[in-house]
C-alpha positions as CSV (number, residue, x, y, z in Angstrom):
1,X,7.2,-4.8,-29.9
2,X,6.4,-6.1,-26.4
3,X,3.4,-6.0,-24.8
4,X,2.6,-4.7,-21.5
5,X,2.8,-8.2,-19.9
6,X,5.8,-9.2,-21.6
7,X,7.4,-5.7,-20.4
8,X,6.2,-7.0,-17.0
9,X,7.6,-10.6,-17.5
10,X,11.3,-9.3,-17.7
11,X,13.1,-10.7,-15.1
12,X,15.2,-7.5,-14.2
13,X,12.5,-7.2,-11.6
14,X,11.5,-10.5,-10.2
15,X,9.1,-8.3,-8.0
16,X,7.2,-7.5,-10.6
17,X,7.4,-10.7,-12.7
18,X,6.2,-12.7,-9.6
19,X,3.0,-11.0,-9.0
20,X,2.1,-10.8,-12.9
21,X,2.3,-14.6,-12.8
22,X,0.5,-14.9,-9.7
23,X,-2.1,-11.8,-10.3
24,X,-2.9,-11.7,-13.7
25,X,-1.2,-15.0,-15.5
26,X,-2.9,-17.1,-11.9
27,X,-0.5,-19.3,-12.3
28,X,-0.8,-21.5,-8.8
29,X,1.8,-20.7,-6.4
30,X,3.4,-23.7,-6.5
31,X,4.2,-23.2,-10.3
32,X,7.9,-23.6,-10.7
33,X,8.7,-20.9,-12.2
34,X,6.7,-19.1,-9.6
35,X,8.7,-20.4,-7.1
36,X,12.1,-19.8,-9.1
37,X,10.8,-16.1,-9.8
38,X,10.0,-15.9,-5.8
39,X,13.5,-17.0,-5.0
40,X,15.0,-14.4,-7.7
41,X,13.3,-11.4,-5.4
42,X,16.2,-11.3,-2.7
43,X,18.7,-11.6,-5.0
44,X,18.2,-8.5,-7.8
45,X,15.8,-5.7,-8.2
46,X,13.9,-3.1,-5.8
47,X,13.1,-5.4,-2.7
48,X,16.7,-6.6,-3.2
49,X,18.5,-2.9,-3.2
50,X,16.2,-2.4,-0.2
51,X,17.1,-5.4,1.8
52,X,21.3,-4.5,1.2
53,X,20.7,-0.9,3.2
54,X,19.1,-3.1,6.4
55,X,20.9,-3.0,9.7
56,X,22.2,-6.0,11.0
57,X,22.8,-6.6,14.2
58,X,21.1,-7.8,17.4
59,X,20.1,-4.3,18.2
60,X,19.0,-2.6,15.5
61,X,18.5,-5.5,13.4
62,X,15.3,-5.2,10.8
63,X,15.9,-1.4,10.6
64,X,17.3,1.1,8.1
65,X,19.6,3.9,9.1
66,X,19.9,7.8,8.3
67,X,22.8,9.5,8.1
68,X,24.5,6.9,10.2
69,X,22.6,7.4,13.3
70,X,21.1,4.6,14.5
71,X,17.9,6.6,16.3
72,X,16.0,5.1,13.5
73,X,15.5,2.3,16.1
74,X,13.7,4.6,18.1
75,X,12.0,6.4,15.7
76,X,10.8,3.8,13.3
77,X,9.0,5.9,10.9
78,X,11.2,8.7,10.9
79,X,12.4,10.5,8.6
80,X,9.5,10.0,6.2
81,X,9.2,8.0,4.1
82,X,12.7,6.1,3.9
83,X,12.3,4.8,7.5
84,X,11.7,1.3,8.7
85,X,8.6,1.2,8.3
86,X,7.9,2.6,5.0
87,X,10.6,0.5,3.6
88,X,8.5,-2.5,4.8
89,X,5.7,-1.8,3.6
90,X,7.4,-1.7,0.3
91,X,8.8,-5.2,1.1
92,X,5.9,-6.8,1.8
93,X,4.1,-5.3,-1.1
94,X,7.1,-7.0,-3.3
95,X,6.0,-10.3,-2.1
96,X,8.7,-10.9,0.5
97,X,7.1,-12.8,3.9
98,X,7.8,-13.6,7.1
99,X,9.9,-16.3,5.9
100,X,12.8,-14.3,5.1
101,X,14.6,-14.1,8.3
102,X,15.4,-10.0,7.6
103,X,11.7,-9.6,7.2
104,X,10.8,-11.6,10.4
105,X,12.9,-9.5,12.5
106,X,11.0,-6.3,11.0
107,X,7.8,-7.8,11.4
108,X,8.4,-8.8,14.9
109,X,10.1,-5.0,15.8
110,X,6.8,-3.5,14.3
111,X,4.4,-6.3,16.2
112,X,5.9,-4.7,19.7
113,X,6.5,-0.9,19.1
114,X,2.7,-0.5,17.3
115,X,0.6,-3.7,17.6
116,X,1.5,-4.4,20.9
117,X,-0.9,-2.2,23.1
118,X,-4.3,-1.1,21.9
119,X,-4.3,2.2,23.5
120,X,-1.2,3.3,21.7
121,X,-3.0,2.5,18.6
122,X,-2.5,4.8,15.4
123,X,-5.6,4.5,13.0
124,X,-3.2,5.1,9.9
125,X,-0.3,3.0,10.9
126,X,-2.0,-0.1,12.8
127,X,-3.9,-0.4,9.2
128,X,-0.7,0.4,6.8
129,X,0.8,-2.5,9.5
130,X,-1.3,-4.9,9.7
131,X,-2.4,-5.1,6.0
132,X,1.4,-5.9,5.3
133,X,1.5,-8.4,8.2
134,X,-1.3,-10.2,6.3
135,X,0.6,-10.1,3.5
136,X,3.6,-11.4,4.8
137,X,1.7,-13.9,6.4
138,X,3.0,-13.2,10.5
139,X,0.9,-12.7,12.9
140,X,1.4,-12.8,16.9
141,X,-0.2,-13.5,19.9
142,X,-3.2,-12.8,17.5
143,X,-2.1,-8.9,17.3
144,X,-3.2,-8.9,14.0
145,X,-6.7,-10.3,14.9
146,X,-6.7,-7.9,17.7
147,X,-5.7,-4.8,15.1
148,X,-8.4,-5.6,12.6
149,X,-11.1,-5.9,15.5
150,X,-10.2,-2.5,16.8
151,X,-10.4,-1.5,13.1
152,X,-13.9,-1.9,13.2
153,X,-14.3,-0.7,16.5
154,X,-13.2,3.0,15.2
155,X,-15.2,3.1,11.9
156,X,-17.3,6.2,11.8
157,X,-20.8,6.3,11.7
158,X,-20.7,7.2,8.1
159,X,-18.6,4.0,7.0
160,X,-15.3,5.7,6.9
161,X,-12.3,6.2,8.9
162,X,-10.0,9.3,10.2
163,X,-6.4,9.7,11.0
164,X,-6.7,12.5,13.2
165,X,-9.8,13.5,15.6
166,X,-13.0,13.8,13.4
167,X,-16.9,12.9,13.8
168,X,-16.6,11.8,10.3
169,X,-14.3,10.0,7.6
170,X,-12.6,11.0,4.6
171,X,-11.2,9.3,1.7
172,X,-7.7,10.1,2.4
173,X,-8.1,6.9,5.3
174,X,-8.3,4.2,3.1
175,X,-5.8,1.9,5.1
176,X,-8.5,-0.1,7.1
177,X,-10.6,-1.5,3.7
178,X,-6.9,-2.2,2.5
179,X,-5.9,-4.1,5.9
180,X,-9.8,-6.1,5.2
181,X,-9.2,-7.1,1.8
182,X,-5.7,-8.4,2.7
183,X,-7.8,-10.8,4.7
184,X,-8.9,-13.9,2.9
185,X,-12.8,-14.1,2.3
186,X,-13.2,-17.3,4.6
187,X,-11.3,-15.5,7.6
188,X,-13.5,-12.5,7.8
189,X,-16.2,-12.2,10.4
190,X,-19.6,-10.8,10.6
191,X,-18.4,-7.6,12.2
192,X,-15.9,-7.1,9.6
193,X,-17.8,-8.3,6.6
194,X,-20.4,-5.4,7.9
195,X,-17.9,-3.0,8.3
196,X,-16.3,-3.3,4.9
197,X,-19.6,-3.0,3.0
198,X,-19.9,0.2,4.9
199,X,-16.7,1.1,4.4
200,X,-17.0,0.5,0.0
201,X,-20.5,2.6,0.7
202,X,-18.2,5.2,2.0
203,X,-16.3,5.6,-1.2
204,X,-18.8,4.2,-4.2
205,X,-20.9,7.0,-2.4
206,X,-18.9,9.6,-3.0
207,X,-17.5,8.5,-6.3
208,X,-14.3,7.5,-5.1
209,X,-13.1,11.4,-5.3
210,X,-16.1,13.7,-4.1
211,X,-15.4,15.4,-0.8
212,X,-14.9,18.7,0.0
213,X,-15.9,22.0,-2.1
214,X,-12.9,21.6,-5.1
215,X,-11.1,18.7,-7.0
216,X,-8.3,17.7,-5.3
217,X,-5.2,17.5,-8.1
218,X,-3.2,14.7,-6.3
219,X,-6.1,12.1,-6.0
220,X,-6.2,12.2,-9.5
221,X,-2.1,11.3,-10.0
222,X,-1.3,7.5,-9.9
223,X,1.7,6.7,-7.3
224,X,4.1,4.3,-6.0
225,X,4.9,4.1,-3.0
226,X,1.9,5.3,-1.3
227,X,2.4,5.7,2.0
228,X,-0.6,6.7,3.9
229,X,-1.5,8.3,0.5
230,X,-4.6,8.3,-1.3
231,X,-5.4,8.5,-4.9
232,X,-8.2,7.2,-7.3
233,X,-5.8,4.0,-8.1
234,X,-5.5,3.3,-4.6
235,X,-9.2,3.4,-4.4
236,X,-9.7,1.6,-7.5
237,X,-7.4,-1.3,-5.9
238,X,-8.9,-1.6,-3.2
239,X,-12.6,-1.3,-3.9
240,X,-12.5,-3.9,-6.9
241,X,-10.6,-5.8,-5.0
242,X,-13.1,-6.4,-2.2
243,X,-15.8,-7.3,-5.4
244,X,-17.5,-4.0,-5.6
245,X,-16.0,-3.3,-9.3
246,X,-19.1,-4.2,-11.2
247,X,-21.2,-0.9,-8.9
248,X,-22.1,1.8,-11.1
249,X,-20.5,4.1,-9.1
250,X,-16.9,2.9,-10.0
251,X,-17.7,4.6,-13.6
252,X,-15.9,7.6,-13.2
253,X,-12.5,6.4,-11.8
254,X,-12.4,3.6,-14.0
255,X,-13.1,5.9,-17.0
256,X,-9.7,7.6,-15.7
257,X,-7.7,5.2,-15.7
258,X,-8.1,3.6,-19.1
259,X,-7.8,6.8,-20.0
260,X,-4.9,7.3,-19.0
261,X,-3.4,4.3,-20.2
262,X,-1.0,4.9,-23.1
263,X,-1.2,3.7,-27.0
264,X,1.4,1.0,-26.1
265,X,-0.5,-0.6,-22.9
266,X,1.3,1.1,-20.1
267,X,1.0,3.5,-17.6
268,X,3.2,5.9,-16.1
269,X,4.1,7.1,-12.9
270,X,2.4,10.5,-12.4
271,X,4.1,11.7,-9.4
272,X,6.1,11.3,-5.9
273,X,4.9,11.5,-2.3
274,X,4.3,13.4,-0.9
275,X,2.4,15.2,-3.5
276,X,1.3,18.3,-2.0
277,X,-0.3,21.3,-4.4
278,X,1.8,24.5,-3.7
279,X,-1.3,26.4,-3.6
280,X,-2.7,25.2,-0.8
281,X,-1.6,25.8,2.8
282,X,0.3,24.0,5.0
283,X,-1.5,20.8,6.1
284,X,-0.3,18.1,8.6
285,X,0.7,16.1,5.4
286,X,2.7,18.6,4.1
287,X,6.6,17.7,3.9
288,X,8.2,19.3,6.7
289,X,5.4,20.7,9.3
290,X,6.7,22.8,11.9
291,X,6.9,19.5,14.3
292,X,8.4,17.5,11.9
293,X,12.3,17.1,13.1
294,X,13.1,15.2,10.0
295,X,12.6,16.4,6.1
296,X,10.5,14.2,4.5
297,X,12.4,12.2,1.5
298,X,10.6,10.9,-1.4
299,X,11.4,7.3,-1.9
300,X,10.7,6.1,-5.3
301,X,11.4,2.9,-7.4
302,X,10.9,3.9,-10.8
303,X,11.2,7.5,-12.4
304,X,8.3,9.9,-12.4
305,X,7.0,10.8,-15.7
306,X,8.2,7.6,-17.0
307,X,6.1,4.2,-17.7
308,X,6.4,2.5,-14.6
309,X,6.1,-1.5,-13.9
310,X,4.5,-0.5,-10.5
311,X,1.5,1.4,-11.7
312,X,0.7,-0.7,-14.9
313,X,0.9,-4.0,-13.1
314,X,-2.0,-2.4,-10.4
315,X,-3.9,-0.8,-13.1
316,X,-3.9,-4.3,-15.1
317,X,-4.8,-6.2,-11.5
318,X,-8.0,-3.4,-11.2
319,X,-9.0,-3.7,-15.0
320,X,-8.9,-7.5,-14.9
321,X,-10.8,-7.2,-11.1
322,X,-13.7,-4.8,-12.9
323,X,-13.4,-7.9,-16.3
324,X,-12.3,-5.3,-18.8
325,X,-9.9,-6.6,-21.4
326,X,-6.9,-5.1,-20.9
């Protein structure tokens, strides 16, 4: 029987294989069979099924269509969540970079339409954006540098962030400590260093899933893609991640998710986005608001219910972060 790493190892998903050498093998970068499995990305799997739908061309080049209209170069993150942008951020969490010419002209379409005036700033998608531009390793006329520093600028005075107008954060805007810990230790300033230790206070606070008078269901299901999603494996990535695994506080959400690891090492993929319980009302996350034009479509990689690669490769990363044996 194979063991979870083996299962990860497989090459049908070179994705997958990379990072797990990488991650949780840390086998350096210039390994050759890192850099063979890098190579092997493009050419089969998710980022490669992904990468076959993109538009050529010289203007809508970097983008994905609906439908066959080509308004998707307009509307960049529309229809949600099989647009341009969430298909990037896909990409980029895949391991692709700014190398790949298809991902440079994304990178650079993105870079104008979101990074390129402060004003026009959107809390959720300047973070979701410039995290991935760190990980693809592009940055322009220091946008990126620009985008973290207004990231700070916008914290709340409790350490957390909002998407839409609020005095005070929530745990649903967990896309600025994301964008920080994407930044490597030694490029971090002062300001930012401050801001993400209020930022983890934010969350180890509250337990990672305290706020508001009930449980909310979906923070407790694991999923892949997120989106603009949260849930207490997002947290858990992100918080261990930036050091903070060994604080008391992580207790709770790390006792979930061993528990709900399976007898054979895995986890599965709980649910879709967007997950939103029936029995609450309509919210501005739900899947078709009355302003939303477009239906939102779930865009998964694996199947729900099922053990995913995804999810047991993060949950590994965290467990490994925290120094539990997996």
């Amino acid at each position: 029987m194979k063991t979870p790493i083996d299962w990860l190892l497989e090459s049908n998903q070179p994705a997958i294989r990379y990072r797990t050498l990488l991650d949780v093998l840390e086998r350096p970068s210039s390994d050759g069979e890192v850099r063979r499995t890098f190579a092997q990305i493009t050419q089969r799997g998710w980022a490669a099924e992904i990468l076959k739908e993109q538009l050529p061309g010289f203007r809508v080049g970097g983008t994905w269509q609906y439908q066959g209209y080509w308004h998707n170069y307009v509307l960049l993150n529309r229809p949600k969540y099989i647009a341009t942008v969430w298909k990037f951020l896909v990409l980029t969490d895949l391991g692709l970079t700014a190398k790949k010419n298809q991902v440079m002209k994304t990178c650079k379409l993105l870079s104008d339409r979101y990074l390129k005036r402060e004003k026009n700033y959107h809390l959720c998608m300047t973070a979701n954006i410039t995290r991935a531009f760190l990980q693809a390793g592009f940055d322009e006329n220091n946008r990126v540098r620009n985008a973290l520093n207004w990231l700070v600028d916008v914290q709340k005075d409790d350490g957390g962030w909002h998407c839409f107008e609020s005095s005070r954060g929530t745990l649903d805007c967990w896309e600025p400590l994301s964008a920080f810990a994407a930044l490597p230790k030694n490029q971090r300033s002062r300001r930012i260093t401050k801001s993400i230790e209020r930022g983890a206070e934010f969350y180890l606070k509250r337990k990672l899933f305290r706020e508001g008078v009930r449980i909310y269901p979906p923070w407790f299901r694991f999923h892949y893609p997120v989106h603009y999603y949260y849930d207490l494996l997002v947290g858990l990535e992100v918080l261990s991640s930036l050091g903070y695994g060994k604080d008391p506080r992580m207790k709770f959400a790390l006792a979930l998710l061993q528990k709900k690891k399976r007898a054979d090492g895995r986890w599965l993929l709980d649910a879709a986005n967007p997950d939103i319980p029936r029995n609450l009302p309509e919210t501005i996350y739900s899947s078709s608001p009355p302003f939303e034009p477009f239906p939102a479509i779930p865009f998964v990689l694996e199947r729900v219910g099922k053990p995913s690669k995804s999810i047991t490769l993060r949950s590994i990363k965290v467990l490994k972060n925290v120094e539990i044996a997996v």
